[in-house]
Every structure is written in C-alpha cells, then in structure tokens.
VMD Tcl script that draws the C-alpha trace (Angstrom):
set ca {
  {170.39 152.31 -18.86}
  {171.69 151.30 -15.45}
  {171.12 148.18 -13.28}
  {168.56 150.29 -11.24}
  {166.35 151.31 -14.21}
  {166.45 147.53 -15.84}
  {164.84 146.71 -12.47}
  {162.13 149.54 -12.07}
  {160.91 148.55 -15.78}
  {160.83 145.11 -15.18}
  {158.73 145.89 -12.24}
  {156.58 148.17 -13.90}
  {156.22 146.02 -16.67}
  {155.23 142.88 -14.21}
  {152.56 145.58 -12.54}
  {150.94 146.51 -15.91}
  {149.94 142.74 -16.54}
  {148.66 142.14 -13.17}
  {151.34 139.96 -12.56}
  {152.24 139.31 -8.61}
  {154.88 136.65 -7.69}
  {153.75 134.86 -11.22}
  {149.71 134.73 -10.21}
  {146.99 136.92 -11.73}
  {146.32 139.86 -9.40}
  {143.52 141.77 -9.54}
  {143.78 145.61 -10.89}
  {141.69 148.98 -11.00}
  {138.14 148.55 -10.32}
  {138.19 144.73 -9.72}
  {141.03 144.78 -7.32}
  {139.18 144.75 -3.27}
  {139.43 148.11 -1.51}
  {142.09 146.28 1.36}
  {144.21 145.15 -1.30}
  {144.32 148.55 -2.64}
  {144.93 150.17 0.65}
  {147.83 148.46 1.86}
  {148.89 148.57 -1.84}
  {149.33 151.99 -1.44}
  {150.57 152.27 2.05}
  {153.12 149.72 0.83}
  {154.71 151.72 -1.84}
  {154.70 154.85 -0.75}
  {156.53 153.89 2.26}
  {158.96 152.24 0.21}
  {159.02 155.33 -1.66}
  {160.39 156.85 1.62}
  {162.88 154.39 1.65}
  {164.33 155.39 -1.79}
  {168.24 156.99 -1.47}
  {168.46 160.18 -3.51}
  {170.44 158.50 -6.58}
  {167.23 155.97 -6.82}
  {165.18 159.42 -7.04}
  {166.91 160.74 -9.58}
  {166.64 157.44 -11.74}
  {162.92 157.51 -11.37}
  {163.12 161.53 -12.49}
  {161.11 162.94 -8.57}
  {163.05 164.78 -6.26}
  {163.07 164.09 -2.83}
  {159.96 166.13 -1.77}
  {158.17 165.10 -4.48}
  {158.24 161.79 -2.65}
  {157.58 162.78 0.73}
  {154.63 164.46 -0.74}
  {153.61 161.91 -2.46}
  {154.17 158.67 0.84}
  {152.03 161.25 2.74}
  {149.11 161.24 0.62}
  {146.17 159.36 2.46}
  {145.27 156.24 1.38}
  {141.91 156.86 0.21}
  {143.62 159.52 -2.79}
  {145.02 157.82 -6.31}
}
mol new
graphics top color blue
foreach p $ca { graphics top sphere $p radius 0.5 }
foreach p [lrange $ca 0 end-1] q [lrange $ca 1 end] { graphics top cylinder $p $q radius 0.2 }
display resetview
C-alpha cells in the first residue's frame, strides 16, 4: 500500500467508530440533520478537490466523483 491509502484507511477507520478529532460523534440516525448536511456538503466538495492519482487510489474515476459532489444534500 502507498502513503495515500495508509491515510484514507486510517480515516475510514476513525469514521466507523464515530471518532472526530478524538470525541464521540454522533452517527446514522442519532447524528442531527445540520451535522449531516454540511457533513455531506463537506466531503463531496473535497471529493472535487481530489487529483486524478488520489481517484485512482480510492478505485472512482473522475466522473464518478463529479457525480457523486453533485448529489443534493438531502440523498445518501
């Protein structure tokens, strides 16, 4: 694995546990509907911000994310 991939586990790992900056955070159903939303306006503009070699390590092509950042909000 590269450097990039150690990283993206370690994050997903860290957002599986509900972990956020070493506090509890709130998940799924309990989580508040505002925290969700800019959740998810958060991350899929980051997911904009991805170059195409950080694509490839996460296995979507590039229009698979720009489909994905311009899902609205309210969708999963």
């Amino acid at each position: 694995m590269n450097g990039m991939t150690d990283v993206r586990l370690t994050l997903h790992q860290r957002e599986l546990l509900g972990l956020d900056d070493g506090k509890l955070a709130p998940r799924g159903p309990a989580e508040s509907r505002w925290r969700q939303f800019w959740r998810r306006v958060r991350t899929r503009r980051q997911l904009l911000e991805l170059s195409d070699e950080q694509l490839r390590d996460i296995g979507i092509s590039r229009e698979q994310a720009r489909i994905e950042a311009l899902r609205p909000f309210w969708r999963c």
